[in-house]
C-alpha positions as CSV (number, residue, x, y, z in Angstrom):
1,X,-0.7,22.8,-14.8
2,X,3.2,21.8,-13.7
3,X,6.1,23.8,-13.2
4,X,7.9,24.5,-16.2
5,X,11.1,24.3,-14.7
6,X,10.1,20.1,-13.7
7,X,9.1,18.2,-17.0
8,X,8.1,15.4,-14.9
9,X,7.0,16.2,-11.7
10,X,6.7,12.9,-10.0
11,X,10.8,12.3,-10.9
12,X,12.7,12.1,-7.7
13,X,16.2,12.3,-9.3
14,X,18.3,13.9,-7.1
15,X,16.7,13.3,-3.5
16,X,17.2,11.2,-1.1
17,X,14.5,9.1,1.0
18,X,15.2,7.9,4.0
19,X,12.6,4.5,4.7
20,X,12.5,2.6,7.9
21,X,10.9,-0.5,7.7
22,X,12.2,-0.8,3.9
23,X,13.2,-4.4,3.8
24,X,9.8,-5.9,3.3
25,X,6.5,-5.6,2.7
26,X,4.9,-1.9,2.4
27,X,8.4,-0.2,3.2
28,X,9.9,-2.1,0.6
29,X,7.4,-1.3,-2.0
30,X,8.3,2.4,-1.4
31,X,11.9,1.8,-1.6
32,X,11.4,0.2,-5.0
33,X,8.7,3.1,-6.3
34,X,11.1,5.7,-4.8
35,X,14.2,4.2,-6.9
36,X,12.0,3.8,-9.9
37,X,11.5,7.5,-9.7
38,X,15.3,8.3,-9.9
39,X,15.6,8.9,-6.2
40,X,18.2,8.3,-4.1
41,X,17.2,5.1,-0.7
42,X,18.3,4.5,2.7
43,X,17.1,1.7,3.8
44,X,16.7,1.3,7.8
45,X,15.8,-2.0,9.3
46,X,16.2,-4.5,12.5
47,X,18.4,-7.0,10.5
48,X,20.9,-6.5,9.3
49,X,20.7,-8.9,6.7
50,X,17.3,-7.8,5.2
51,X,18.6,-4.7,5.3
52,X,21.2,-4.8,3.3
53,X,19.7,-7.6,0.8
54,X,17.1,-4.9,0.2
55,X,19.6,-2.2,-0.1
56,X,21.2,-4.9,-2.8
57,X,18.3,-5.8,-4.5
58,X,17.5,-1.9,-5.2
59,X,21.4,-1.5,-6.7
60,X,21.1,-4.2,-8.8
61,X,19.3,-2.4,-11.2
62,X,21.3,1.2,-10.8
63,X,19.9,2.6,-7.9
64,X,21.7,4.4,-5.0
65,X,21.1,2.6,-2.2
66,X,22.5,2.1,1.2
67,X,21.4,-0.1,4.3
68,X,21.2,1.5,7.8
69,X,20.4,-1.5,10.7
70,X,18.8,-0.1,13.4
71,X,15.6,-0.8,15.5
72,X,13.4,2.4,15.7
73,X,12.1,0.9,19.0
74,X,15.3,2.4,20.3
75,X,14.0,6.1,20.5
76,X,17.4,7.4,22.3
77,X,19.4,6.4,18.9
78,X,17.3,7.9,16.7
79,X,19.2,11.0,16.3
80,X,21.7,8.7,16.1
81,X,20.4,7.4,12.4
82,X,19.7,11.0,11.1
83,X,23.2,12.5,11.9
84,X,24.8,9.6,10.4
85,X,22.3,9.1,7.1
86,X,22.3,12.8,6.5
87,X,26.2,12.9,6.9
88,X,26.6,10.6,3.8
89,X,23.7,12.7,1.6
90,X,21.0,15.4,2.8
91,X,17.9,13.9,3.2
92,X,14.8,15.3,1.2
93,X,12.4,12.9,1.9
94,X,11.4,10.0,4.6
95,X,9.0,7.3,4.8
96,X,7.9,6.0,8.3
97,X,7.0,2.0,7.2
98,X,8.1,0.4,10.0
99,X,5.2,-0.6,12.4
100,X,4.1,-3.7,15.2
101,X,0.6,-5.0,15.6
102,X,-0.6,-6.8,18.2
103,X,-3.9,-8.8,17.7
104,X,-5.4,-9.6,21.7
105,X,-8.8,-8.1,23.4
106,X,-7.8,-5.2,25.3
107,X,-8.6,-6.2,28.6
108,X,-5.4,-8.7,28.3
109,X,-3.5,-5.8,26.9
110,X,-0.5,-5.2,29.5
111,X,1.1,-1.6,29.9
112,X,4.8,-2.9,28.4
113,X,2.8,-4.5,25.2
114,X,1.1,-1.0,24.5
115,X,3.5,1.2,25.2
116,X,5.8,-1.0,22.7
117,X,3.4,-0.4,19.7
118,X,3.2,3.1,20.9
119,X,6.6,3.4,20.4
120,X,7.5,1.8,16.9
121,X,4.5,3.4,15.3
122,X,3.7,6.8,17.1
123,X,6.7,7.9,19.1
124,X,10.0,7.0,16.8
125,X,8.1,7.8,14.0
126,X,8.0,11.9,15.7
127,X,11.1,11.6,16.8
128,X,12.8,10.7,13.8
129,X,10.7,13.1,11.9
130,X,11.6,16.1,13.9
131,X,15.0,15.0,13.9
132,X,15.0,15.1,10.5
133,X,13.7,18.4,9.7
134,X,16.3,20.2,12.0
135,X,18.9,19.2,9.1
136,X,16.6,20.0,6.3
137,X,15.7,23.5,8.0
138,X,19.5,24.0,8.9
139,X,20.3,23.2,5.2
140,X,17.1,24.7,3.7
141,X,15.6,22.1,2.0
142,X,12.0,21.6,1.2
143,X,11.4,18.0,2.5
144,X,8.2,15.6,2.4
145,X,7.6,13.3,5.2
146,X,5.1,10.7,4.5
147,X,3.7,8.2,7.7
148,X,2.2,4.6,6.5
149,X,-1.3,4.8,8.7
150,X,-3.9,2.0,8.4
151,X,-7.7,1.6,7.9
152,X,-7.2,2.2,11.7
153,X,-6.5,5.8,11.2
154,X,-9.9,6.5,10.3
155,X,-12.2,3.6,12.1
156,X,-12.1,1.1,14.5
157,X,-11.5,-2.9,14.3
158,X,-12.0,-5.6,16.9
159,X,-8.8,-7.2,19.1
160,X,-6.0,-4.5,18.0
161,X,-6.8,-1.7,20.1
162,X,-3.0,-0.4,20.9
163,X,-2.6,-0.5,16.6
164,X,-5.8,1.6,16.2
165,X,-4.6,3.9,19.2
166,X,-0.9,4.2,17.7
167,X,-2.4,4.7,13.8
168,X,-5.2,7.2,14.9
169,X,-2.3,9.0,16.5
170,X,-0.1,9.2,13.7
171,X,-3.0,10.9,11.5
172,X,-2.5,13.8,14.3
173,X,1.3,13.2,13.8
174,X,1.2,14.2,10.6
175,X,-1.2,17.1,10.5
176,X,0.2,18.8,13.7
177,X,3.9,18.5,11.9
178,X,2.5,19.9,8.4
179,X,1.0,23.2,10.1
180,X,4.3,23.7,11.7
181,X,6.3,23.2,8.9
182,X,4.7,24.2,6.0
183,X,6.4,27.8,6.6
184,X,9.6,26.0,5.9
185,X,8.2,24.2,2.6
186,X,8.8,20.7,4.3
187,X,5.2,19.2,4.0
188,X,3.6,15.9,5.9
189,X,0.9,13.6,4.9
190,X,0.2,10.2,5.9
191,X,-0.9,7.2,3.4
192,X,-3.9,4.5,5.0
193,X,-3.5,1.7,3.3
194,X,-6.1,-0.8,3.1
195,X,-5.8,-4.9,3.2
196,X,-2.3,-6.1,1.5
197,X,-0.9,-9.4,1.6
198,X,2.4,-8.1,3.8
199,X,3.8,-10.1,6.8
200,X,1.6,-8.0,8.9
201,X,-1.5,-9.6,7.3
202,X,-0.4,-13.2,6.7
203,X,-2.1,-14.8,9.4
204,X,-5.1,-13.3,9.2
205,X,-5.8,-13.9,5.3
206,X,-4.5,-17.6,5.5
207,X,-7.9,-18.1,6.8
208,X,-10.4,-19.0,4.3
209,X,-12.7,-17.4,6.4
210,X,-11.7,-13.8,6.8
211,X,-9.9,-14.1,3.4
212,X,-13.3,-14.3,2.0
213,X,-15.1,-11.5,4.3
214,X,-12.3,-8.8,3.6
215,X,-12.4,-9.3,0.1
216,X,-16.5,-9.0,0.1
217,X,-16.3,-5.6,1.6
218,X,-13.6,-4.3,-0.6
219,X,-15.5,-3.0,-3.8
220,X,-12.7,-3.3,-5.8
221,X,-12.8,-6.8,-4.8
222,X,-9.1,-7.0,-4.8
223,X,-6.1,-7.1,-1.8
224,X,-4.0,-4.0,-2.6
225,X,-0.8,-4.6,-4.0
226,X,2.2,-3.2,-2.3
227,X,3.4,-0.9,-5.4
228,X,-0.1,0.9,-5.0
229,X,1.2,2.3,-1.7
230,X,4.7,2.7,-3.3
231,X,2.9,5.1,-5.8
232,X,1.3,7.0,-3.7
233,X,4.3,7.4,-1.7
234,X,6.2,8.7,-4.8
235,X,3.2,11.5,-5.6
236,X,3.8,12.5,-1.6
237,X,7.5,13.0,-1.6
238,X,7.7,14.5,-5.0
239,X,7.2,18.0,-6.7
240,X,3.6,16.5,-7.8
241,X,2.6,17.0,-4.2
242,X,3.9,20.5,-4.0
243,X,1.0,22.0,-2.5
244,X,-0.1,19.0,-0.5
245,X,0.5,18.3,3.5
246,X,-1.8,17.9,6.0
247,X,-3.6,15.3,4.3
248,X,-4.7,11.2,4.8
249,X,-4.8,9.5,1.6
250,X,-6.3,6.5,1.8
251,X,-5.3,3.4,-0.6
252,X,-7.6,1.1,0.2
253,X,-9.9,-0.4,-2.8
254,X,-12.5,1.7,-2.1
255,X,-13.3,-0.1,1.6
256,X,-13.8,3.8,3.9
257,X,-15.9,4.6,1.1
258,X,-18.6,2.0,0.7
């Protein structure tokens, strides 16, 4: 049963999302579905180039959006981002896309390599979040923040040990942040996607190999497609969602399940 007062509920007209990583791969995806949906996009990214192609690309076919470059890496300008973003337009929603993997054993892991993925994925990912809901709790608005996990939210792989540490953290990100919140109607949930073909994951499927052994364990037999993730991040930020946060949904073909 939906709200009267929202014929379509998954519509997004008249928000804004704010997207980091939004230039490319599963970010990007999001950017498009959130446009798709009406919604407002900010698009925040290292280059400035791909951020503002993106931002192009998305305006091309009538969409409001804007580029923002920054690196989230820099945790002491991430305040920074929000007071300027939310200056231009409130922001409803945000999208944490923006992540680093590194693929080593973790006996070769140094202490400046982890605590980099710790900080792109975990840390600015908080901070930018709790940034973020200071204006929407100042201004009143019932926000949806959404974090992009991994299959390493929820188990284990070989040989990316500070990914699975910074993913399996985010899960508690986002749960810890939606019992806090939820009195303020801004709700938190975080997506786990399975294997895409994304920049992240070119390396690893080029490689006939492990091409074939992912794709044997997936029952759907299938990579995921980046718009899947933009979907579901479309049903998390809008009124479809309304009485969702706390929650890990995981778009993954079916892999957690088997």
């Amino acid at each position: 049963m939906t709200d009267s007062s929202s014929p379509n509920p998954f519509s997004l007209a008249g928000t804004h999302t704010l997207i980091t990583g939004g230039s490319r791969g599963l970010g990007n995806a999001a950017a498009r579905a959130v446009a798709r949906a009406g919604g407002a996009v900010t698009i925040v990214a290292r280059s400035v180039d791909q951020a503002r192609a993106a931002a192009a690309d998305l305006a091309a076919f009538g969409a409001t959006a804007r580029a923002y470059p920054a690196d989230v890496a820099r945790l002491d300008q991430l305040q920074e981002i929000v007071d300027a973003v939310s200056e231009i337009s409130p922001i409803h929603g945000v999208v944490h896309a923006a992540g680093i993997q590194l693929r080593k054993p973790a006996v070769e892991v140094t202490a400046e390599e982890f605590t980099q993925v710790q900080n792109v994925n975990v840390n600015a990912p908080y901070l930018l979040s709790t940034a973020v809901a200071r204006t929407q709790i100042a201004r009143g608005i019932a926000g949806s923040h959404v974090f992009i996990g991994s299959l390493n939210s929820s188990i284990a792989l070989p040989n990316i040990s500070p990914y699975a540490v910074s993913k399996t953290g985010l899960v508690g990100v986002a749960r810890a942040l939606s019992v806090e919140w939820a009195v303020h109607s801004i709700r938190s949930n975080i997506i786990g996607p399975g294997y895409f073909e994304t920049e992240m994951t070119k390396k690893l499927l080029a490689n006939p190999a492990d091409y074939d052994r992912i794709l044997a364990r997936i029952p759907m037999r299938r990579l995921g497609d980046p718009s899947d993730v933009g979907n579901a991040c479309v049903y998390l930020l809008s009124q479809a969602s309304r009485y969702v946060t706390g929650t890990l949904h995981n778009v993954d073909g079916g892999w957690l399940g088997a």
